[in-house]
mmCIF file of the N, C-alpha and C atoms, coordinates in Angstrom:
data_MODEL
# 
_entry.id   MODEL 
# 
loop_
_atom_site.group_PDB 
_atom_site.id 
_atom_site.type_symbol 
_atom_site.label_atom_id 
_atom_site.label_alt_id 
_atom_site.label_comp_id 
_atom_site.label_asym_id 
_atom_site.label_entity_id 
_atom_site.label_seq_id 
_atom_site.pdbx_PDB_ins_code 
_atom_site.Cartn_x 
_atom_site.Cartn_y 
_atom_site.Cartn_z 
_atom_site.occupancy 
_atom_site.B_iso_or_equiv 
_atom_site.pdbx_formal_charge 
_atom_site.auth_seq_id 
_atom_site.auth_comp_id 
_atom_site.auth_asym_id 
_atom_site.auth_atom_id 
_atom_site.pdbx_PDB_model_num 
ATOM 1  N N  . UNK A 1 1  ? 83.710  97.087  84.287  1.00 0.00 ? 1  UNK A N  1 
ATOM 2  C CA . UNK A 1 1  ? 83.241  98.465  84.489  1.00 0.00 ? 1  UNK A CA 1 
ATOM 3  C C  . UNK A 1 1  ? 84.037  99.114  85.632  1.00 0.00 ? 1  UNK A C  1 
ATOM 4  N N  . UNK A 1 2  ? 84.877  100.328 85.376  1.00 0.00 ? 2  UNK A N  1 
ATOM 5  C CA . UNK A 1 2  ? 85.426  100.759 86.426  1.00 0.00 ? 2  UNK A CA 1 
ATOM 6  C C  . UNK A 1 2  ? 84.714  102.354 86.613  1.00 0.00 ? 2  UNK A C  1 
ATOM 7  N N  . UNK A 1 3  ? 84.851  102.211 88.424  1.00 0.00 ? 3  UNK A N  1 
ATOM 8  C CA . UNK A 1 3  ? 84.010  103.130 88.999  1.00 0.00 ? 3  UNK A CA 1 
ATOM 9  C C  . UNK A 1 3  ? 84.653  104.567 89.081  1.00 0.00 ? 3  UNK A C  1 
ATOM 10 N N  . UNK A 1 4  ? 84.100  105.670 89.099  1.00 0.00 ? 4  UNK A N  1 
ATOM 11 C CA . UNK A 1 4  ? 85.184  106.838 88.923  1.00 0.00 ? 4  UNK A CA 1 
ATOM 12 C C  . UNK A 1 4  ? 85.579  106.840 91.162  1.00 0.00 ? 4  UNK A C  1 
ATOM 13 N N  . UNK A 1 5  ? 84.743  106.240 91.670  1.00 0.00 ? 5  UNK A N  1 
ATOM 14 C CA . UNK A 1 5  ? 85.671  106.104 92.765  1.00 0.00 ? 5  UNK A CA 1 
ATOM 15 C C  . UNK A 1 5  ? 86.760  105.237 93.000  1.00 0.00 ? 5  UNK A C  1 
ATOM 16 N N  . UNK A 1 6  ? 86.658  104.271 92.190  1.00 0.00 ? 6  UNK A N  1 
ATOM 17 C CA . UNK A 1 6  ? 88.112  103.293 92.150  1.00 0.00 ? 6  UNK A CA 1 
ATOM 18 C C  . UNK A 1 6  ? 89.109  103.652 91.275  1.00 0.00 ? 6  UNK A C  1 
ATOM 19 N N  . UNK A 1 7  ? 88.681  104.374 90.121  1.00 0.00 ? 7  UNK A N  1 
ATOM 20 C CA . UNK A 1 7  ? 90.057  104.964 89.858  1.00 0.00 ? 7  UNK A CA 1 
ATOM 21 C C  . UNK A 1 7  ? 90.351  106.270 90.498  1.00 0.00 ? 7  UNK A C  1 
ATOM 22 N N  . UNK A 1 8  ? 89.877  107.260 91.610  1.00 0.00 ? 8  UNK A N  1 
ATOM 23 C CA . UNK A 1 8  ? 89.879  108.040 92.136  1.00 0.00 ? 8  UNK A CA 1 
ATOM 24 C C  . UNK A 1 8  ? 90.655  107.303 93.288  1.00 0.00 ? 8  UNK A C  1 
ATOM 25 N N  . UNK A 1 9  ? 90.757  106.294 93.713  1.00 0.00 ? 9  UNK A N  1 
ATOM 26 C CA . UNK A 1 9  ? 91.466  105.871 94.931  1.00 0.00 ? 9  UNK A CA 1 
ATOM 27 C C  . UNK A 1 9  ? 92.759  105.263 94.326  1.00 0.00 ? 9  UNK A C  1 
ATOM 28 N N  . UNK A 1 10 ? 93.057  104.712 92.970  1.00 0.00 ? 10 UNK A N  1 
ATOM 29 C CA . UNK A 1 10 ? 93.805  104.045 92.435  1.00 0.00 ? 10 UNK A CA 1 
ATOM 30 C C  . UNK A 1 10 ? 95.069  105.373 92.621  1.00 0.00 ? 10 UNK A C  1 
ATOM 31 N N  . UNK A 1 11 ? 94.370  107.076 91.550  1.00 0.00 ? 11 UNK A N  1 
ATOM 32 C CA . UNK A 1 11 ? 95.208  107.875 91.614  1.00 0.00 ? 11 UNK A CA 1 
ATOM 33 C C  . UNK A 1 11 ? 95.589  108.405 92.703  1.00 0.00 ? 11 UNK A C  1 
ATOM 34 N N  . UNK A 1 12 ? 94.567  108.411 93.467  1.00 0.00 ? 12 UNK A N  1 
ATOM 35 C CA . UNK A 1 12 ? 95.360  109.010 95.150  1.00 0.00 ? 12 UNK A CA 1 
ATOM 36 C C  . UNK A 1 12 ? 96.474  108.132 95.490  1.00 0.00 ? 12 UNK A C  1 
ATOM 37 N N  . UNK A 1 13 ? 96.398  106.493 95.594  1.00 0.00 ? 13 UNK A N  1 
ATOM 38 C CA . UNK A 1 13 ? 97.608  105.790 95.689  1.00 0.00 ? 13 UNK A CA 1 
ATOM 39 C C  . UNK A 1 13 ? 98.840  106.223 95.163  1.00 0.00 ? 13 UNK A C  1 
ATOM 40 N N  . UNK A 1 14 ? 98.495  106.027 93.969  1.00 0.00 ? 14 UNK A N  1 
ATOM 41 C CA . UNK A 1 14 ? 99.651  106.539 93.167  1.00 0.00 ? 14 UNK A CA 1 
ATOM 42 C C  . UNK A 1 14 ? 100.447 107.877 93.375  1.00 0.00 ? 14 UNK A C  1 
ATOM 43 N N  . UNK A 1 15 ? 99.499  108.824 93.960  1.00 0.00 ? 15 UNK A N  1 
ATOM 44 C CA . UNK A 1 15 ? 100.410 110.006 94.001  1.00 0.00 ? 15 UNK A CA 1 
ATOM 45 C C  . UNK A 1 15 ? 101.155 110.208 95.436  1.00 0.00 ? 15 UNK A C  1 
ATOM 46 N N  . UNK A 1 16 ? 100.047 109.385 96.570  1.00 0.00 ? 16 UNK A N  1 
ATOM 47 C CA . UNK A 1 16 ? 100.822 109.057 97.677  1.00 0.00 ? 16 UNK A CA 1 
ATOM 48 C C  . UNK A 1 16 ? 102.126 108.387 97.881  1.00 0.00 ? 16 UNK A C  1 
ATOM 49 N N  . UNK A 1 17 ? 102.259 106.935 96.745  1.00 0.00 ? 17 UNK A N  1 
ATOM 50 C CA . UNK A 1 17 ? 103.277 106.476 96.778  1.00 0.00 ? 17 UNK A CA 1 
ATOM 51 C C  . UNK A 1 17 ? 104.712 107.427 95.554  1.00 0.00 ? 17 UNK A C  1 
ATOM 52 N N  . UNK A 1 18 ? 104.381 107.942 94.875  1.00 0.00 ? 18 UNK A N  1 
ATOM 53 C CA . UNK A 1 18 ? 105.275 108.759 93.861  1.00 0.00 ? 18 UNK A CA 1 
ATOM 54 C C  . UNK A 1 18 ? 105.450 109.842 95.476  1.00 0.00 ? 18 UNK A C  1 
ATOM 55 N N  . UNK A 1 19 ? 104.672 110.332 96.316  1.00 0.00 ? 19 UNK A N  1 
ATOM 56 C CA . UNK A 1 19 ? 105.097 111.436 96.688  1.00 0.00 ? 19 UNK A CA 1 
ATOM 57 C C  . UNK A 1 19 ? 106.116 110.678 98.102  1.00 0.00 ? 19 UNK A C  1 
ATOM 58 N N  . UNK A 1 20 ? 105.775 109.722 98.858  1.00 0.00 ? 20 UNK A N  1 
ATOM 59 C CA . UNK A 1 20 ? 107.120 109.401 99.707  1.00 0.00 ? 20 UNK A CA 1 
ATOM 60 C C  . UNK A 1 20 ? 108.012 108.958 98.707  1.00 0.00 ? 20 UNK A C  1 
ATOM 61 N N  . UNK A 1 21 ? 107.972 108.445 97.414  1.00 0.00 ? 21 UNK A N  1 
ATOM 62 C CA . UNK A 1 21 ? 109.364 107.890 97.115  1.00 0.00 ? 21 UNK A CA 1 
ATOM 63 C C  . UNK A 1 21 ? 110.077 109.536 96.433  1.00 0.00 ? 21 UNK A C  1 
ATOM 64 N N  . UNK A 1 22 ? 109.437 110.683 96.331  1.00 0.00 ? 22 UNK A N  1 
ATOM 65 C CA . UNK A 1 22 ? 110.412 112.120 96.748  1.00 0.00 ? 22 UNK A CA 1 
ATOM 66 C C  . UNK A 1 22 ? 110.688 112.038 97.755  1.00 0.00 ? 22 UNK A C  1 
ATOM 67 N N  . UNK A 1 23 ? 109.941 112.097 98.754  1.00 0.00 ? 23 UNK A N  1 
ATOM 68 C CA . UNK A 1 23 ? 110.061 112.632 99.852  1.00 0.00 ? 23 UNK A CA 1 
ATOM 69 C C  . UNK A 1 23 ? 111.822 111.676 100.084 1.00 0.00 ? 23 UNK A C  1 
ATOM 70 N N  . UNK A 1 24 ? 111.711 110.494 100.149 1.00 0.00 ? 24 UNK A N  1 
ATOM 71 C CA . UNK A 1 24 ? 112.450 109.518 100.801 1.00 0.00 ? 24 UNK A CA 1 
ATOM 72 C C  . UNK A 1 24 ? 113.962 109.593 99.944  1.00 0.00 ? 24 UNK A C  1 
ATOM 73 N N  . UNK A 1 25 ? 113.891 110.002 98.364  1.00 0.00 ? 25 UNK A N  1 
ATOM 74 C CA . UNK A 1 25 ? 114.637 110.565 98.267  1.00 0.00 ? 25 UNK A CA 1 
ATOM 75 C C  . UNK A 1 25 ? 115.476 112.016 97.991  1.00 0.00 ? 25 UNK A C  1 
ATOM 76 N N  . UNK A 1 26 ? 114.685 112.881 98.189  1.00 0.00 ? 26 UNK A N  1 
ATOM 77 C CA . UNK A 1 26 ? 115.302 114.392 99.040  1.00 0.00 ? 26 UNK A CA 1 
ATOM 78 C C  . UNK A 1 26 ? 115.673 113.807 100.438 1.00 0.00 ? 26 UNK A C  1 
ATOM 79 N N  . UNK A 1 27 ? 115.351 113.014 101.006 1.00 0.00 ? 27 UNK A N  1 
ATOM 80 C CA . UNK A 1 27 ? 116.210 112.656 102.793 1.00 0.00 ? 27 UNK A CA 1 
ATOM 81 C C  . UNK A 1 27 ? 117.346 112.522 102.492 1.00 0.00 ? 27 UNK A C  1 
ATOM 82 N N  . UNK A 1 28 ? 117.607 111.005 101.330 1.00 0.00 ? 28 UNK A N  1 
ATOM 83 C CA . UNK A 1 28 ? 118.788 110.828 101.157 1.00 0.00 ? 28 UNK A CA 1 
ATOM 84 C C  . UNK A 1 28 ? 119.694 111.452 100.541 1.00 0.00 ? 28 UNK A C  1 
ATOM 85 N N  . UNK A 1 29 ? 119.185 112.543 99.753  1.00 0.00 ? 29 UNK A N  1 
ATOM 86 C CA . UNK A 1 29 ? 120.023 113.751 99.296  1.00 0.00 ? 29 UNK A CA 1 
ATOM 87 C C  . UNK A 1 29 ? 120.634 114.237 100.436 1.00 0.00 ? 29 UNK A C  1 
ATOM 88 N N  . UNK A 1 30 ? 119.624 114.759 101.010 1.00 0.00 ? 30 UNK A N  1 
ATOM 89 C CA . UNK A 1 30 ? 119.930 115.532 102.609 1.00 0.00 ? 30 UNK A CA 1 
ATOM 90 C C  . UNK A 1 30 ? 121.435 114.534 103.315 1.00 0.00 ? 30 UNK A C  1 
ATOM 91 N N  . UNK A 1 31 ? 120.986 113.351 103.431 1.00 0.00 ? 31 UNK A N  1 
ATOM 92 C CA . UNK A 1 31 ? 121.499 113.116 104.491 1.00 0.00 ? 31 UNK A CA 1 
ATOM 93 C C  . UNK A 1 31 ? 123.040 112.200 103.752 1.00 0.00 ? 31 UNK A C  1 
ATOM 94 N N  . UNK A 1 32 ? 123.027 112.236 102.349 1.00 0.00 ? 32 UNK A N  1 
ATOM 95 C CA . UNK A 1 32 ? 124.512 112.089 101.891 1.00 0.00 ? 32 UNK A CA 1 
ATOM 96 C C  . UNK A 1 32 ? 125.014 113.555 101.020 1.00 0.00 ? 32 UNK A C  1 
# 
């Protein structure tokens, strides 16, 4: 049984980690 708060924390992960791996690469755009 999954809880709508555990997949509510699953997608926040997910968009946290999708959003530094932009972030990290627009730097390296930037910085080559």
């Amino acid at each position: 049984m999954f809880s709508r708060k555990w997949f509510a924390a699953v997608a926040v992960g997910a968009l946290v980690v999708a959003g530094q791996a932009l972030a990290a690469d627009k730097k390296v755009v930037a910085v080559s």
